[in-house]
C-alpha positions in Angstrom: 0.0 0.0 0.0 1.3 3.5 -0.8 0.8 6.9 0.5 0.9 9.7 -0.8 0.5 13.5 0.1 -1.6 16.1 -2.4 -1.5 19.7 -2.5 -5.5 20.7 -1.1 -5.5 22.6 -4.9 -5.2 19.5 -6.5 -6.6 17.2 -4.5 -9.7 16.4 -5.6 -8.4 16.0 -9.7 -5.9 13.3 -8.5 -7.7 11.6 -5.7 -10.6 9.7 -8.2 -7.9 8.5 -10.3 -5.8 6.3 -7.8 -5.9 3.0 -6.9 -9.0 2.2 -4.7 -6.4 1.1 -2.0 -4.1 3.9 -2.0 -4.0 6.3 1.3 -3.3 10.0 0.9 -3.0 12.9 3.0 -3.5 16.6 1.6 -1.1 19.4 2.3 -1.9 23.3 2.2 0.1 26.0 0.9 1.3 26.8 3.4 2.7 23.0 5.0 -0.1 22.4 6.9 -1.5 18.5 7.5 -5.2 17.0 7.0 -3.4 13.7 8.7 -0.3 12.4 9.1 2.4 12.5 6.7 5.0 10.5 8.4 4.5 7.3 6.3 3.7 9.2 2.6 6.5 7.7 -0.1 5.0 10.3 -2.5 4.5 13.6 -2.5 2.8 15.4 -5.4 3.1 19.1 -5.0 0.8 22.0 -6.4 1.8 24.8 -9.0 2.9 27.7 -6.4 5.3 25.6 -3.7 6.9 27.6 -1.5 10.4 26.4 -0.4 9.0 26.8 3.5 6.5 24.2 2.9 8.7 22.3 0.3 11.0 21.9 3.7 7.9 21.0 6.2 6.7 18.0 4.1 10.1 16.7 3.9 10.4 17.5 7.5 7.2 15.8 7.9 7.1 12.6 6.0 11.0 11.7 6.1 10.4 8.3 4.0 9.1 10.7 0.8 11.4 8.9 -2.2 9.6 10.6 -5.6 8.3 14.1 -5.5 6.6 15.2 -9.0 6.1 18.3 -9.6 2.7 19.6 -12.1 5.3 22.6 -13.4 8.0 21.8 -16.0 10.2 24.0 -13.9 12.1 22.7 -10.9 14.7 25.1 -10.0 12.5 26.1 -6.9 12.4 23.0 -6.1 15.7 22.0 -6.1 17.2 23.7 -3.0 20.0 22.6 -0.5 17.8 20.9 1.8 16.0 19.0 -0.8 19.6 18.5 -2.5 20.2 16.5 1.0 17.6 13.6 0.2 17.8 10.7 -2.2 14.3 11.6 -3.8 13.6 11.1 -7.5 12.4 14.5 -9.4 10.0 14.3 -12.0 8.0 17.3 -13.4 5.1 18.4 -16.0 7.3 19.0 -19.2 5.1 18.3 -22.2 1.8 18.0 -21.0 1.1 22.2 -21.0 1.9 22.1 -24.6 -1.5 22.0 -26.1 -3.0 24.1 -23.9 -0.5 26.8 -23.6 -0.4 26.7 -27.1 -3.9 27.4 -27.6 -3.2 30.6 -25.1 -0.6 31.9 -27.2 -2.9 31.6 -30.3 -6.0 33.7 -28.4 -3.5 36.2 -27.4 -2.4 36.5 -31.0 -6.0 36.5 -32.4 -7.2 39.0 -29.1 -4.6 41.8 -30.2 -4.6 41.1 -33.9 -9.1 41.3 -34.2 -9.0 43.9 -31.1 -11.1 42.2 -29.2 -10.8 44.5 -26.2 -12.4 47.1 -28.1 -14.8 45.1 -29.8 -16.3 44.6 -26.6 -16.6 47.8 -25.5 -18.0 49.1 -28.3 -20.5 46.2 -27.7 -21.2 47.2 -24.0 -21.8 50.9 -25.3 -23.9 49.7 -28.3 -21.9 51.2 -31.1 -21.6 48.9 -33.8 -18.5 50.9 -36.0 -17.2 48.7 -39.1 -13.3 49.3 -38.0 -13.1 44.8 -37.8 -13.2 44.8 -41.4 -9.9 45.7 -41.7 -8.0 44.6 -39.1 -4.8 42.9 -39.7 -5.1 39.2 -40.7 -2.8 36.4 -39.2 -2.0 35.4 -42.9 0.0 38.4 -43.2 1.8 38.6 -40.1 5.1 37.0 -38.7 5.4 35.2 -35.7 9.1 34.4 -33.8 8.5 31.7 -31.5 12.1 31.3 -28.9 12.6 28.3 -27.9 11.0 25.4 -30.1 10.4 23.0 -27.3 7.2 20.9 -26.6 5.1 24.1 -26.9 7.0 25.8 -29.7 6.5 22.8 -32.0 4.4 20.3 -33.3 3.6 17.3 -31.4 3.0 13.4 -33.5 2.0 12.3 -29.3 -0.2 15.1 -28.4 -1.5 17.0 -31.0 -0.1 20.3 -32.3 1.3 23.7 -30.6 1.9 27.0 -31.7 3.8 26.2 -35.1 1.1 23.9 -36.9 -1.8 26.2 -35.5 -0.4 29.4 -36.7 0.3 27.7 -40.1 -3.4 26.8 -40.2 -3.9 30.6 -40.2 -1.4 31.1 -42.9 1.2 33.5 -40.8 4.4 32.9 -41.5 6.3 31.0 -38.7 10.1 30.9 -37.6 11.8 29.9 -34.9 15.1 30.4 -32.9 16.9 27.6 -31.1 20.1 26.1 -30.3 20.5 23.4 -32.4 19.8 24.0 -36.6 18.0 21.1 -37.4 14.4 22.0 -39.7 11.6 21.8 -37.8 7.7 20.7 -39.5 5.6 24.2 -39.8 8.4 26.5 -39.4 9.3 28.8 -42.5 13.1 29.6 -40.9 15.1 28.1 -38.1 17.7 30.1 -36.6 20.3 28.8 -34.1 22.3 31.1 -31.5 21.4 34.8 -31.3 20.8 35.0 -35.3 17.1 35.7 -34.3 18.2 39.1 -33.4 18.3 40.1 -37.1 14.8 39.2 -37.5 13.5 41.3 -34.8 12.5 44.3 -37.3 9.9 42.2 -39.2 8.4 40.3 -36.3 4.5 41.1 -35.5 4.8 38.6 -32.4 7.3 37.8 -30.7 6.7 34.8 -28.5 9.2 33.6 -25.5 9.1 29.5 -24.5 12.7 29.1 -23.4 13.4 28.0 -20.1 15.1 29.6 -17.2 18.7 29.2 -17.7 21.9 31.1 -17.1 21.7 31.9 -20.7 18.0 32.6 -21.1 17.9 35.0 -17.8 17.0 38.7 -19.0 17.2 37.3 -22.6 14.2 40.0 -24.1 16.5 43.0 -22.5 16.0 46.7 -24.2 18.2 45.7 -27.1 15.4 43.1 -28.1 12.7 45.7 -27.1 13.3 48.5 -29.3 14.5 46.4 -32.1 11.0 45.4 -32.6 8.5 46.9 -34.6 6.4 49.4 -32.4 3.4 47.4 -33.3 4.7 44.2 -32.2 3.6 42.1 -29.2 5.6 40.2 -27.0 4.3 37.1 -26.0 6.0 35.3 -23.0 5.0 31.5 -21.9 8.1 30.9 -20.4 9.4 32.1 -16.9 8.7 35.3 -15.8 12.9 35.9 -15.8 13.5 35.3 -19.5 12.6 39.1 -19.9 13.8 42.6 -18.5 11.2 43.9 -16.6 13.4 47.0 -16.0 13.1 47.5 -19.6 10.4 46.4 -20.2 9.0 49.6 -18.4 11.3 51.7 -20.2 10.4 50.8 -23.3 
């Protein structure tokens, strides 16, 4: 029989789908116990973990020997005193992919069809004809950085941004490290050669992770090398971009 602890946000999503004879044990936010943890062998965290309670379950249930983690990220995860245990890591990488994806494409088609003031113009009840020409996806250009699980197509799991943009007929490139082609991308770039193409980009959409290399990648270069109708886009960590520039821009 195994045990495991859930995150109260979660908790009811995951709890239907174990095994009838599996014991659990829910954790809050902030570390605290429905029952006790001191037997759990799993613990399955929820999306905002907080090192402090991070350290109170492994405090709490000392026998915990795999931790997943809903995020893709794990870098808050991984701090000296988890470092200290012999627990295996295992995170969400590849299942946001679809749905994130789909985000990305609403933010694209919300700024492109101005949907913001389409709806107030419907809440004041005036019906103007500006939507017939608003900029169409078929003639715009879309940078996706970093062409991962979400900035790709996916045979396993459907499609992300690449393919679904394609469907719209925008044209599609993409910047990453390595230069093989990619399906649904009109240009790969590798290194910082996506810098060049920063002038005729309408979107510019961020899915790298957090690295050394990626932290304060979309700095005020980036920013005003941009056209100053573009949109930035950013599914990836909140540190992949300036903020400080990002207000100065």
């Amino acid at each position: 029989m195994v045990k495991l602890i859930l995150p109260v946000e979660l908790a009811n999503e995951i709890s239907p789908q174990l095994p009838s004879d599996t014991k659990f044990v829910q954790v809050d936010s902030d570390g605290n116990f429905d029952g006790d943890p001191s037997d759990a062998e799993i613990y399955v965290n929820g999306f905002k973990l907080k090192p402090t309670t991070l350290h109170k379950v492994l405090e709490a249930a000392p026998g915990i020997r795999w931790q997943q983690t809903p995020s893709a990220g794990v870098n808050h995860i991984l701090t000296p005193i988890f470092l200290e245990h012999d627990i295996i890591l295992t995170n969400g990488a590849g299942v946001h992919a679809i749905p994130i994806s789909e985000f990305v494409l609403s933010l694209i088609l919300y700024y492109a069809k101005q949907l913001r003031q389409l709806q107030a113009d419907h809440n004041q009840r005036r019906w103007e004809k500006s939507w017939l020409v608003l900029p169409e996806l078929a003639k715009s250009t879309v940078l996706i950085l970093g062409t991962g699980n979400i900035g790709q197509a996916m045979p396993s799991a459907g499609y992300a941004n690449a393919s679904r943009l394609k469907a719209f007929g925008a044209r599609v490139w993409g910047g990453r490290r390595r230069p093989e082609p990619l399906a649904n991308f009109d240009k790969i770039v590798v290194g910082n050669e996506w810098h060049s193409l920063l002038p005729e980009v309408d979107y510019l959409v961020v899915a790298t992770p957090l690295t050394p290399e990626t932290k304060a990648l979309i700095d005020e270069t980036v920013l005003r090398s941009l056209p100053s109708h573009a949109y930035l886009i950013n599914v990836g960590r909140g540190a992949v971009v300036d903020e400080s520039a990002l207000e100065d821009v």
